[in-house]
C-alpha positions as CSV (number, residue, x, y, z in Angstrom):
1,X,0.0,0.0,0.0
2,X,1.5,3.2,-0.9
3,X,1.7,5.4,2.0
4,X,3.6,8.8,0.5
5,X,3.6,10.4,-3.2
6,X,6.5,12.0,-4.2
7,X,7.0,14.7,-6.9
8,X,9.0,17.2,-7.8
9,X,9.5,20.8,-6.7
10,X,9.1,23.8,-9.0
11,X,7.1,24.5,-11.7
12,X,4.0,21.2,-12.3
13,X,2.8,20.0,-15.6
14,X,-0.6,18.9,-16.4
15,X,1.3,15.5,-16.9
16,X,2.8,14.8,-13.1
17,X,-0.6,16.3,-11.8
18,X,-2.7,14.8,-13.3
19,X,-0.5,11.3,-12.3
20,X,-0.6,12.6,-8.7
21,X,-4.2,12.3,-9.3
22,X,-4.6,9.3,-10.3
23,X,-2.1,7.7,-7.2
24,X,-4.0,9.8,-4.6
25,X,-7.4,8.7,-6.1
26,X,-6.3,4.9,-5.6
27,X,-4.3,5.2,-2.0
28,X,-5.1,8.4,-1.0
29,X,-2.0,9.1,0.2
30,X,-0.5,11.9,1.0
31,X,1.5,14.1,-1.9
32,X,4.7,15.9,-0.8
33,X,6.9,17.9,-3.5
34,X,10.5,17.6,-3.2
35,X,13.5,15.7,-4.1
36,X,13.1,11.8,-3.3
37,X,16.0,10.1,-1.4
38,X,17.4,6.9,-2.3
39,X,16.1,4.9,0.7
40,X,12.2,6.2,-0.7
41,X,13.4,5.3,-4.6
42,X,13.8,1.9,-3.4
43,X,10.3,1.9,-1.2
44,X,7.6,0.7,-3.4
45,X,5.2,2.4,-0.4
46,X,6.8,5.4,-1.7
47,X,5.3,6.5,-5.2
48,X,8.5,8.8,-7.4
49,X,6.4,10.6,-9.7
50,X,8.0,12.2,-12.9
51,X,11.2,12.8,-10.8
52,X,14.1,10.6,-9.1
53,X,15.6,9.1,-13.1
54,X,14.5,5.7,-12.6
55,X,11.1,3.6,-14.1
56,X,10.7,0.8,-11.9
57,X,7.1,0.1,-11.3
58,X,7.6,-3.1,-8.9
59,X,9.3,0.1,-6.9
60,X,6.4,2.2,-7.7
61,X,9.1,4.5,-9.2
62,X,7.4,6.9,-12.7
63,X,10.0,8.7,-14.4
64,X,10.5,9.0,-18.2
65,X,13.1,11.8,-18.5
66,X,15.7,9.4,-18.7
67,X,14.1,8.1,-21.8
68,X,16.1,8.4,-25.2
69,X,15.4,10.6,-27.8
70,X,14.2,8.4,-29.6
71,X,11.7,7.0,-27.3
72,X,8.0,7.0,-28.2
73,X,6.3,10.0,-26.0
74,X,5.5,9.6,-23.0
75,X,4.9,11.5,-19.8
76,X,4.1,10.1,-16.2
77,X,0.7,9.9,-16.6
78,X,1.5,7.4,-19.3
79,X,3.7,5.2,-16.7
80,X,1.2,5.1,-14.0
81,X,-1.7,4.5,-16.2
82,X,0.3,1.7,-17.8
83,X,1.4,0.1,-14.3
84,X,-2.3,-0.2,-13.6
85,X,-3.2,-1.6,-16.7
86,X,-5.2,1.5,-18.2
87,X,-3.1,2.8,-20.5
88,X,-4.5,1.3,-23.6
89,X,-8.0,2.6,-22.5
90,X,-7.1,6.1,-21.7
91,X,-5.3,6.0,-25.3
92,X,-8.6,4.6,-26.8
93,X,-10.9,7.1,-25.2
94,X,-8.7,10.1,-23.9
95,X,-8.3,12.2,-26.9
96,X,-6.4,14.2,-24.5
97,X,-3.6,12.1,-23.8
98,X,-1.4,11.6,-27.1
99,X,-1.1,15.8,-27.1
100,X,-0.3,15.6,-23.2
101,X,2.9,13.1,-24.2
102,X,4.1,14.8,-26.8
103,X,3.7,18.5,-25.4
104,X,6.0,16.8,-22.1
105,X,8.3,15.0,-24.1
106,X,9.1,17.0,-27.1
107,X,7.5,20.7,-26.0
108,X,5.2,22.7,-27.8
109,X,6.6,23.6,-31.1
110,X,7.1,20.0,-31.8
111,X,3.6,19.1,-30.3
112,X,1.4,21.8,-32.6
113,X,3.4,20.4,-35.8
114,X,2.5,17.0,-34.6
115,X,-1.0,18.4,-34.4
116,X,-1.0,20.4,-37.5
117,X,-1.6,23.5,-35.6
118,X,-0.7,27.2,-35.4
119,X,2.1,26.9,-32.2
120,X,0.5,30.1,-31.0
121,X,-2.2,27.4,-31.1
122,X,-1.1,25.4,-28.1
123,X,-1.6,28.2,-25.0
124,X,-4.9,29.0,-26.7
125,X,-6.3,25.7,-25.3
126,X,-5.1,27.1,-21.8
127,X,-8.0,27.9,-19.5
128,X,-7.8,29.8,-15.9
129,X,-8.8,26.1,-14.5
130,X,-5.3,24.5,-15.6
131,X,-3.7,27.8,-15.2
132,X,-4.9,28.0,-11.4
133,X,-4.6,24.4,-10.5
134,X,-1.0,24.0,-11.5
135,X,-0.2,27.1,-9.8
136,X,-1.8,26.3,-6.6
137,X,-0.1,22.5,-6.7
138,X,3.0,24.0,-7.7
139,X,3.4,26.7,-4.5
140,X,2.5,23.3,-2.2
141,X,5.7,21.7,-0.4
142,X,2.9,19.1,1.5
143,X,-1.2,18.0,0.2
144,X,-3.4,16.5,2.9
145,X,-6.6,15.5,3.0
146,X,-9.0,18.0,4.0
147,X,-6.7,20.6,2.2
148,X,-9.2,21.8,-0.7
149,X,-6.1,21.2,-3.8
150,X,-5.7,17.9,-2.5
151,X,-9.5,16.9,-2.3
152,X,-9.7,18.8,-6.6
153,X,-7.0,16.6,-6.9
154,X,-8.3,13.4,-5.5
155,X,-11.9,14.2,-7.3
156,X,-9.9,14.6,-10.7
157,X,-8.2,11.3,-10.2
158,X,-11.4,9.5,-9.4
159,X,-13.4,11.2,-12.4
160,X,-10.5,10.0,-14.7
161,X,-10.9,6.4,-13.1
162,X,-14.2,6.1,-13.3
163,X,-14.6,7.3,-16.6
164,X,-12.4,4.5,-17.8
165,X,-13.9,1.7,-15.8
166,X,-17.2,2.8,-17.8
167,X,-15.8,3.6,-21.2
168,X,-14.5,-0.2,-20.8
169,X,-18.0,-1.6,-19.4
170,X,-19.4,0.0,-22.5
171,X,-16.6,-1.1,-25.6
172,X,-17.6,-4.6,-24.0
173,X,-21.1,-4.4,-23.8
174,X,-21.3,-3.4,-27.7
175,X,-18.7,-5.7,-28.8
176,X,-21.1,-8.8,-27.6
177,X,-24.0,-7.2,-29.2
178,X,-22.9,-4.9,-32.3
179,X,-24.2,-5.7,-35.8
180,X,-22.6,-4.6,-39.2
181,X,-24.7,-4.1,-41.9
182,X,-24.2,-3.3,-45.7
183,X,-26.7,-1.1,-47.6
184,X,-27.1,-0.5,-51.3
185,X,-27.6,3.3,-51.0
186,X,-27.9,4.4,-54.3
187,X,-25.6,1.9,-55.9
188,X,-23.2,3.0,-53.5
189,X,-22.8,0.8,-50.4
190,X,-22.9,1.8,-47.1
191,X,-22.1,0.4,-43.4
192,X,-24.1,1.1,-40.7
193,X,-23.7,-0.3,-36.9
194,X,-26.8,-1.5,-35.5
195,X,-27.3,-1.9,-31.6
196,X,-30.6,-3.8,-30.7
197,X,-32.5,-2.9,-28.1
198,X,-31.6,-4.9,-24.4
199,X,-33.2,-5.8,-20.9
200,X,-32.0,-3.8,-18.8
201,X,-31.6,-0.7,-21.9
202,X,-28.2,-0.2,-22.9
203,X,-27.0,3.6,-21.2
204,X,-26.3,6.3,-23.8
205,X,-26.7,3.8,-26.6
206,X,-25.6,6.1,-29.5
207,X,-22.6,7.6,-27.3
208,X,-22.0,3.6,-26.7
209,X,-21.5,3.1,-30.6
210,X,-19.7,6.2,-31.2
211,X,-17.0,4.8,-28.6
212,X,-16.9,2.0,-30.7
213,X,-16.2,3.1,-33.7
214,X,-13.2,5.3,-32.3
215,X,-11.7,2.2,-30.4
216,X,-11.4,0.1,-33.6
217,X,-10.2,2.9,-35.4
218,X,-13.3,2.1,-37.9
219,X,-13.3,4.7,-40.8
220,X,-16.2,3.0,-42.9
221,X,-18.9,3.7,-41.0
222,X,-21.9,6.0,-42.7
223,X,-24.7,5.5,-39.5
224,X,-25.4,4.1,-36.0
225,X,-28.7,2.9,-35.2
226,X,-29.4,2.5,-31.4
227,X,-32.2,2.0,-29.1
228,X,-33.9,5.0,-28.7
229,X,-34.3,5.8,-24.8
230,X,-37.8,8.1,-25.0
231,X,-39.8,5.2,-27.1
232,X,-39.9,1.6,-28.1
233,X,-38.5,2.6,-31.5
234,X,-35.0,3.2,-32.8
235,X,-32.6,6.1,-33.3
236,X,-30.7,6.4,-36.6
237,X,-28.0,9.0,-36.9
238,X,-25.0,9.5,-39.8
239,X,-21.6,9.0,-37.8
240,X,-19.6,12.0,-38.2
241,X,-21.7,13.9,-40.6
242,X,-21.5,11.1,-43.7
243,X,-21.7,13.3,-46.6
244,X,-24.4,10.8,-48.5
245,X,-26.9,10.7,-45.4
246,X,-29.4,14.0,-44.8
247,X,-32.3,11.9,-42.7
248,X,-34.5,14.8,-43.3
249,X,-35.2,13.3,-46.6
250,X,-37.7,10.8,-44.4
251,X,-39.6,13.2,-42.2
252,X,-42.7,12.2,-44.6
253,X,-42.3,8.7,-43.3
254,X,-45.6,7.2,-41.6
255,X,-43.2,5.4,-39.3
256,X,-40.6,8.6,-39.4
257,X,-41.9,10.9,-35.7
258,X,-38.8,13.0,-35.7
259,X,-36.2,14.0,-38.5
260,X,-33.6,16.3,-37.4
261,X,-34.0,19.8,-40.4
262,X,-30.2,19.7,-40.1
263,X,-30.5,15.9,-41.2
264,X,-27.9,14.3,-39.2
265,X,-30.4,12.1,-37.4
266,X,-34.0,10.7,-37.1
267,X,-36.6,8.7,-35.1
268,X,-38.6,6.2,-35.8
269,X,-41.0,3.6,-34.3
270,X,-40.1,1.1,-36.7
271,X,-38.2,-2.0,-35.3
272,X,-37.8,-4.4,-38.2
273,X,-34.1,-4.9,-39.6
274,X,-35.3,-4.8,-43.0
275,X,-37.5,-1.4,-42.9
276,X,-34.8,0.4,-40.8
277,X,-32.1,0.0,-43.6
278,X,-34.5,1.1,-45.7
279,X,-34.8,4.3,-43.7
280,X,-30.8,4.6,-44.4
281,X,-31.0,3.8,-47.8
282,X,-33.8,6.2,-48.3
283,X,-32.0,8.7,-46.8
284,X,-29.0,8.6,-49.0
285,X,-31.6,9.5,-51.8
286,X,-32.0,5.5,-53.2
287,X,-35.6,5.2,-54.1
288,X,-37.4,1.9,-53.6
């Protein structure tokens, strides 16, 4: 059980924060800023975060600036994600993370033409929240509970926790249930992911499928169709505005209760396999 959490002094990084985070949510130990000594390096009930020149989880040691050059980025979020086996999730559903490795490990120039961005770019994304909370973390020497940074800190670190454990509940609960389906859309085929409707109802069902498709990297994909939560029926939605779908096209539908004007999405009581691709189709402008 990891009594202590050790950073370093100085200046903090949205990287070793939001590690201390993460270590305080799962021990809730208390976080002291300063140089480690060598006895505590070779503790593991002392956690070295992004300080002390030494990655040795078994030692609960996290530092990467001993790295090559060479070496993929990563920061010490990445290292105590990893040593808890989450670092593949949080790189699945934390857009977030890739920028926060490269921006520690090769700075912000490099980071914004990783991006494709303006550099100027970069402290544009800055808000007074990170501002204020690195600030505040960074004058601490000592972080207690009861101390109001350590309890934002703590809160952060179980948010980010939490939001994994579900992202994975949810990849898991679609991949035993998702179904691919191929539609002749105007002599043009599409794919479209179809979630069927479950007992107890899947939670954010359409959010569910979107997370999906971003895990497997899936680029094919034209529309989800998912339970929908306020009827018996089904949602049907283009993923990521598919430039051949505009579901407005079936607002006249007898079956059709809502079509968005905007025609990214529609409602419908219809149930049937069959007569919900032919929504799809028919909104891709195929006749028939």
């Amino acid at each position: 059980m990891v009594r202590a959490i050790l950073t370093h002094p100085g200046g903090a990084h949205k990287d070793d924060l939001l590690a201390v985070c993460v270590l305080v949510a799962r021990h809730g130990a208390p976080v002291y800023r300063r140089e480690p000594t060598a006895d505590e390096l070779a503790d593991p009930g002392v956690a070295v975060v992004d300080i002390g020149g030494v990655h040795d989880p078994a030692r609960m040691n996290f530092d990467h600036h001993h790295f090559p050059r060479e070496h993929p980025p990563t920061c010490a979020l990445s290292l105590v994600l990893e040593h808890l086996g989450l670092y593949d999730d949080a790189r699945r559903f934390c857009d977030w993370l890739e920028p926060a490795e490269w921006f520690d490990s090769r700075g912000p120039t490099k980071t914004a033409e990783y991006l494709g961005v303006p550099r100027r770019a970069i402290s544009q994304l800055n808000s007074p929240i990170d501002v204020t909370l690195l600030r505040r973390f960074a004058r601490a020497s000592e972080l207690r509970a009861s101390d109001p940074i350590y309890e934002f800190v703590r809160i952060v670190g179980e948010d980010l926790l939490e939001y994994l454990r579900v992202a994975r509940e949810r990849l898991d609960f679609v991949n035993a249930r998702v179904e691919r389906w191929r539609i002749d859309a105007a002599g043009e085929p599409l794919e479209a992911l179809f979630l069927p409707r479950t007992d107890p109802p899947a939670d954010e069902p359409s959010a569910m499928l979107s997370s999906y498709i971003r895990a497997h990297g899936d680029t094919t994909v034209a529309a989800i169709v998912y339970p929908d939560r306020r009827g018996d029926g089904y949602g049907i939605a283009r993923y990521e505005d598919h430039p051949k779908l505009d579901f407005s096209r079936v607002e006249g539908e007898p079956d059709v209760h809502f079509a968005h004007k905007s025609g990214f999405m529609c409602k419908t009581s219809a149930t049937e396999p069959a007569r919900l691709k032919e929504l799809i189709a028919a909104a891709s402008g195929a006749s028939g």
